[in-house]
Each structure stands twice: as structure tokens, then as C-alpha cells.
PLY file of the C-alpha trace (Angstrom):
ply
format ascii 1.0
element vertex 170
property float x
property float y
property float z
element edge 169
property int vertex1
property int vertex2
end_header
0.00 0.00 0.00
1.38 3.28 -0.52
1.44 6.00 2.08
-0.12 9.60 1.86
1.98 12.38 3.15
0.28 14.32 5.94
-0.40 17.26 3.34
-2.14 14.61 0.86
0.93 14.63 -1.31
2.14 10.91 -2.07
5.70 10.12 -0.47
7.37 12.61 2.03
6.86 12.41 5.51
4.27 9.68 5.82
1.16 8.45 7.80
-0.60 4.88 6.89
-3.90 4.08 7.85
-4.59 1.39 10.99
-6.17 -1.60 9.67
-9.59 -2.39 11.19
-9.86 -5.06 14.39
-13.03 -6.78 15.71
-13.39 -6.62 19.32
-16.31 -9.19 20.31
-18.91 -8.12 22.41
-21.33 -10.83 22.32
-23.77 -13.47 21.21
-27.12 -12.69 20.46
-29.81 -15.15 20.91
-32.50 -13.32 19.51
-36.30 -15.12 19.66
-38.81 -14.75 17.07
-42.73 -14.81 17.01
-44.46 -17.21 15.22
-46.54 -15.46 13.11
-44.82 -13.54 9.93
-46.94 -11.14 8.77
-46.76 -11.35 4.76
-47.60 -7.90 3.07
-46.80 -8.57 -0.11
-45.00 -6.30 -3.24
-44.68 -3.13 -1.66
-42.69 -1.58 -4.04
-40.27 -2.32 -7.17
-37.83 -3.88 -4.43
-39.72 -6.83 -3.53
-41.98 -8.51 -1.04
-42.63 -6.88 2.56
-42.73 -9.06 5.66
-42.67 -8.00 9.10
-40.80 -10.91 11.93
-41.77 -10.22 15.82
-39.09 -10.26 17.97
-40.36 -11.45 20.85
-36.88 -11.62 23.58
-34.00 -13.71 23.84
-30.84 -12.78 25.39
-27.17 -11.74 24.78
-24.02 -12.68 26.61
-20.34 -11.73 26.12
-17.35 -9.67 27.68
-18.69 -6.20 26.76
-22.56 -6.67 27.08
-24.79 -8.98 28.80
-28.55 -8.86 29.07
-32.11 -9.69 27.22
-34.26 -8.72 24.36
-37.18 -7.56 25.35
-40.45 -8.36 23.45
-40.98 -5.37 21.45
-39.13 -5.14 18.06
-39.35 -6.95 14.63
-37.31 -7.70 12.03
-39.16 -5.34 8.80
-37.58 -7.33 5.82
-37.92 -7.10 1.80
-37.35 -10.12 -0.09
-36.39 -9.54 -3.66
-36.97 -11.94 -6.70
-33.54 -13.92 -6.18
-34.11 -14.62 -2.45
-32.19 -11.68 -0.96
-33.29 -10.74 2.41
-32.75 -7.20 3.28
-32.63 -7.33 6.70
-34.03 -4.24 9.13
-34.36 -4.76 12.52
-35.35 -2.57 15.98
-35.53 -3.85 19.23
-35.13 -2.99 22.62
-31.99 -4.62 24.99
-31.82 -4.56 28.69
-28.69 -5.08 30.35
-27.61 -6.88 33.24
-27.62 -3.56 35.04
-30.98 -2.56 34.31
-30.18 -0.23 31.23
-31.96 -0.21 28.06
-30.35 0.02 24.93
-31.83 0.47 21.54
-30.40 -1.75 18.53
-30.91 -1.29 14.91
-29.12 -3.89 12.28
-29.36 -3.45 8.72
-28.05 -6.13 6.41
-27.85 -9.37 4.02
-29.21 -12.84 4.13
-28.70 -14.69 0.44
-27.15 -17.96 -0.33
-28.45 -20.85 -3.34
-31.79 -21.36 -3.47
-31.90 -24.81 -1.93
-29.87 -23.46 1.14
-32.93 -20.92 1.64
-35.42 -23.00 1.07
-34.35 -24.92 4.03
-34.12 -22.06 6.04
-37.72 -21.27 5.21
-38.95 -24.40 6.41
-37.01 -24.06 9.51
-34.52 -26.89 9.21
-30.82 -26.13 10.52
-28.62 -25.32 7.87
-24.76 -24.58 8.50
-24.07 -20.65 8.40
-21.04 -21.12 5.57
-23.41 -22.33 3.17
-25.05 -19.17 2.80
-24.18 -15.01 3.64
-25.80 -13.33 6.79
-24.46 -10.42 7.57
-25.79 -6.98 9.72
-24.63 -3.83 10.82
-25.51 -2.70 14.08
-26.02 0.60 15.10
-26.62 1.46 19.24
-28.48 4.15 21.05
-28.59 4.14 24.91
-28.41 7.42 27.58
-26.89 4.85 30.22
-23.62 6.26 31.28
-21.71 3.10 31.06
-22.69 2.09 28.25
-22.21 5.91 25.80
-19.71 4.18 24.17
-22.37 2.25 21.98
-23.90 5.70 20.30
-20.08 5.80 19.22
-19.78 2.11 18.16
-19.89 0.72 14.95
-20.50 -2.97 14.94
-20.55 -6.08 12.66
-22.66 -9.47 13.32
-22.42 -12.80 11.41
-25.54 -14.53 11.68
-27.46 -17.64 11.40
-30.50 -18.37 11.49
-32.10 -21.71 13.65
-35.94 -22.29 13.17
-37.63 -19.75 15.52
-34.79 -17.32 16.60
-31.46 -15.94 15.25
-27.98 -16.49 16.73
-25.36 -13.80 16.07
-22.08 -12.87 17.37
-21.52 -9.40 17.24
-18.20 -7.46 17.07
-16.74 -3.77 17.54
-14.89 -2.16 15.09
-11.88 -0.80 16.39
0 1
1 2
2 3
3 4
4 5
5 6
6 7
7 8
8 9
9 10
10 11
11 12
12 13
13 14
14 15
15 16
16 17
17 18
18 19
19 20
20 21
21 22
22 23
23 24
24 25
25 26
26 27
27 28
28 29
29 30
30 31
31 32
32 33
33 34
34 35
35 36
36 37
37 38
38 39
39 40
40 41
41 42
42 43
43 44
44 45
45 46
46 47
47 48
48 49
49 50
50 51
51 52
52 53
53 54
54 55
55 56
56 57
57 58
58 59
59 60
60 61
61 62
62 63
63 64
64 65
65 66
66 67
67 68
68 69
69 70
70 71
71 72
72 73
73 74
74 75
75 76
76 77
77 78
78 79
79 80
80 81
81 82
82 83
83 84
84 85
85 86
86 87
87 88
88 89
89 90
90 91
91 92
92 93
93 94
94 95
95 96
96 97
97 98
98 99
99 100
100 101
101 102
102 103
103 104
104 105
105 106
106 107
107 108
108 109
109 110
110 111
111 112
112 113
113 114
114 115
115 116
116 117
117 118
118 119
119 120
120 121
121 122
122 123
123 124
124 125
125 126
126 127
127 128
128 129
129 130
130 131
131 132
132 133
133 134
134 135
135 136
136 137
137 138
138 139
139 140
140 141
141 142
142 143
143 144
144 145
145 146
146 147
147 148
148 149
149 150
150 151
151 152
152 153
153 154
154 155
155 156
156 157
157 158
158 159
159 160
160 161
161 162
162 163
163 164
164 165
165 166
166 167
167 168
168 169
């Protein structure tokens, strides 16, 4: 890689950028409701489907708590089986503090891999991509350093909930 001077000029006196590194926070157990409620082709997209979320837990060195039951999961399916994920739901720590979470992200693999999935049957996570983005809002005091957090998850998903372990980019 080459490095950028610190006036933007190439060569010179020299900075390089830190590579990224994942700091894990936790595993999400995250339960879902059994009733998905299908709306249909909402727009060019795809299909609109709305997933309760209806508690769970999470458990790791920088977080620890439940899920309450109060979010969902508001996905669009396109054509080829892409899931655009877009979940809200509320977390409440150990301690007693509540923490908002939003993820936004992927779920695609083959189409026999997801058509497993749909029927609920386990399916190993490297045969197909699930990926979020997780974005934190909280007014707890210990835990401000969430609004400044930007965080990762690989994700599976097992019949009636979804197990992720998330990480912190550092």
C-alpha cells in the first residue's frame, strides 16, 4: 500500500492508515414470534414481511442482558431470495439499562440453502451469507460508548430465533 503524506501529497513524511480489528462483544440469541406477517410487493424492491421479535438474550465480555419483546425484524425479499434485513428492538442489560439496537443487512445464499431455512430446518451458516450492521443508542452512562460504536454481526439463522455474534470495530 502506498502511504499519503500528511499534506495529501504521495511520499514525504508519511502516515498509513490502521487496519480495522473486531473486538467481540457478544452473542445474540435473539427469539422470534411465530406469526410472519406477509404484506406482499410493496414496491419495485420486492416482497414486505414483518418478523416479531419477541426476547432472547445476549451474553459476552462487553454486554450482557435480554431482548425484550418489542421489536421486529421489517424485511424485503427480492426476486432472487435476498433478504434485506431491518431490525429494531429494545436490549436490557444486566444492570438494568436499556439500549436500543438497529441492524441493517444481508441474508442470500443458493436457493436450496434458503429454502431450508424457510422451512425451519438447521442449515450450517457457511453455506449461505448473513451479515448486519448494528447501530446502538442508549443514555446509560456506562454504556455511551455504543452511540459511538460501529458494529458487525455474522448470523445464522435456527428455526424460531437468530444467533449472532456481534463485534466492535476498532
Amino acid at each position: 500500500m502506498e502511504n499519503i503524506g500528511a499534506n495529501g501529497s504521495k511520499g514525504g513524511s508519511s502516515f498509513s492508515l490502521p487496519e480495522p480489528a473486531l473486538e467481540y462483544i457478544s452473542r445474540f440469541e435473539v427469539e422470534l414470534g411465530s406469526g410472519i406477517y406477509e404484506l406482499g410487493r410493496t414496491s419495485d424492491l420486492g416482497n414486505r414481511r414483518i418478523i416479531p421479535i419477541t426476547g432472547g438474550k445476549f451474553e459476552g465480555p462487553l454486554l450482557s442482558g435480554n431482548i425484550l419483546n418489542n421489536g421486529a425484524d421489517w424485511q424485503i425479499v427480492t426476486g432472487d431470495g435476498l433478504a434485506i434485513i431491518d431490525t429494531r428492538y429494545l436490549l436490557q442489560t444486566h444492570d438494568g439499562a436499556l439500549i436500543y439496537l438497529q441492524t441493517q443487512g444481508f441474508r442470500y445464499g443458493p436457493p436450496e440453502v434458503l429454502a431450508k431455512l424457510a422451512e425451519g430446518k438447521p442449515v450450517d451458516p457457511r453455506k449461505y451469507y448473513f451479515r448486519v450492521y448494528m447501530h446502538f443508542e442508549t443514555s446509560a452512562p456506562q454504556y455511551l460508548w455504543l452511540n459511538r460504536t460501529m458494529g458487525i454481526a455474522i448470523a445464522m439463522r435456527l428455526g424460531s430465533s437468530v444467533v449472532y455474534d456481534a463485534y466492535r470495530i476498532n
